[in-house]
C-alpha positions in Angstrom: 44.5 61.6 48.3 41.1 61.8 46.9 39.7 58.7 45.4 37.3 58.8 42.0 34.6 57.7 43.9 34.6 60.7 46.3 35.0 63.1 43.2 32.5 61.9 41.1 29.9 62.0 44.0 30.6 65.7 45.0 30.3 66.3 41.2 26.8 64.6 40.9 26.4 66.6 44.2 27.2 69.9 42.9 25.2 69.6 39.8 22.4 69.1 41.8 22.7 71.7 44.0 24.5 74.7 41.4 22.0 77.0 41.5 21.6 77.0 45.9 25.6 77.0 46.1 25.8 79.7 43.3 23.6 81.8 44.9 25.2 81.4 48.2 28.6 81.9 46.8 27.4 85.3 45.4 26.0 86.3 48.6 29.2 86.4 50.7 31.4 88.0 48.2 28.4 90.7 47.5 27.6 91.2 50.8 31.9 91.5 51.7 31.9 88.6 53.8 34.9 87.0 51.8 36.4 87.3 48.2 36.9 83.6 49.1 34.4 81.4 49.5 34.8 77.6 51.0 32.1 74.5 50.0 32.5 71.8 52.7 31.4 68.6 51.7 31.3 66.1 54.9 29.8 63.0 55.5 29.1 63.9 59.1 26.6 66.7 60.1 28.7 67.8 62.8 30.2 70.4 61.4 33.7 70.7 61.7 33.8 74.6 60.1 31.2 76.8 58.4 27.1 76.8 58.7 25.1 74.3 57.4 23.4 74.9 54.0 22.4 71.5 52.8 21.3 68.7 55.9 21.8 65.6 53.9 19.3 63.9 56.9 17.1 66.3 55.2 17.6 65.0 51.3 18.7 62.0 49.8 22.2 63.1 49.4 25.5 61.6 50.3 27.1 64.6 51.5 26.3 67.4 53.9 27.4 70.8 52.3 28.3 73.7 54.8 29.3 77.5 53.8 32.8 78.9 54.9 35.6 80.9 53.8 39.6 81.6 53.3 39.3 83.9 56.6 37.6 81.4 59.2 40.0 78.3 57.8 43.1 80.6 58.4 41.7 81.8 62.5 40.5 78.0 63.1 44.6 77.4 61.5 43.5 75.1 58.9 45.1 77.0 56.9 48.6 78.2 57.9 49.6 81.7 57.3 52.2 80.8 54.6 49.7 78.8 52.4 47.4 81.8 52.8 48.8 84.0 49.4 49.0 80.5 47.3 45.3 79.7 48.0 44.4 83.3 47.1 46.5 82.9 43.6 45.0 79.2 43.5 41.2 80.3 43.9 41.5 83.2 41.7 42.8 80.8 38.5 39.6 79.2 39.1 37.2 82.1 39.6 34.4 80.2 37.6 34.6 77.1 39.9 33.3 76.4 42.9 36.2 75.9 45.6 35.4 72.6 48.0 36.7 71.3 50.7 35.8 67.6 51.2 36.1 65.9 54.5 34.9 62.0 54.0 37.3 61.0 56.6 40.3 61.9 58.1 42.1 60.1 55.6 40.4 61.8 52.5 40.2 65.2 53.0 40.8 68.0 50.4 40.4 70.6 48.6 38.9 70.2 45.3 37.6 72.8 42.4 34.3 71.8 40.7 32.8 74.0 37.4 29.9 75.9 38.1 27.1 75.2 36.0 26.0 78.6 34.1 
């Protein structure tokens, strides 16, 4: 379960960063990497999926923000095969939000949708 503390600092988070995670969103649909892409916000730079976009050892930001998508969470089965079409129908309800996947620990870990800033 996500607590308000986690939310409100990915939110502060994402504000900051809109226009980088925007642009990077664009990119992998455009370039037909994924109809589907996945913001993970972690606490540790190891990354557990995705490549590294923001190094928070390189800012002063809480959170380290890597770039992934639908496909690479279903192969690496985070995502099982049956939740596959309800995260499709999910992410497309919230086409003007950035999807997130927060992982502050292993117990608080989620997926969250967050406006993007136009």
């Amino acid at each position: 379960m996500i607590n308000t503390i986690t939310i409100e600092s990915i939110e502060q988070e994402v504000e900051k960063w809109n226009e980088t995670l925007l642009n990077v969103r664009t990119l992998l649909i455009e370039q037909r990497v994924s109809n589907y892409p996945i913001f993970i916000f972690q606490k540790s730079s190891t990354p557990v999926f995705g490549k590294l976009i923001i190094d928070q050892s390189q800012t002063n930001y809480q959170w380290n923000i890597f770039i992934t998508h639908l496909e690479e969470l279903y192969h690496k089965k985070f995502i099982t095969e049956d939740k596959i079409e309800d995260f499709r129908l999910n992410y497309k309800d919230k086409s003007d939000m950035f999807c997130i996947l927060f992982i502050s620990n292993e117990q608080d870990t989620g997926f969250l949708f967050v406006p993007i800033l136009y």
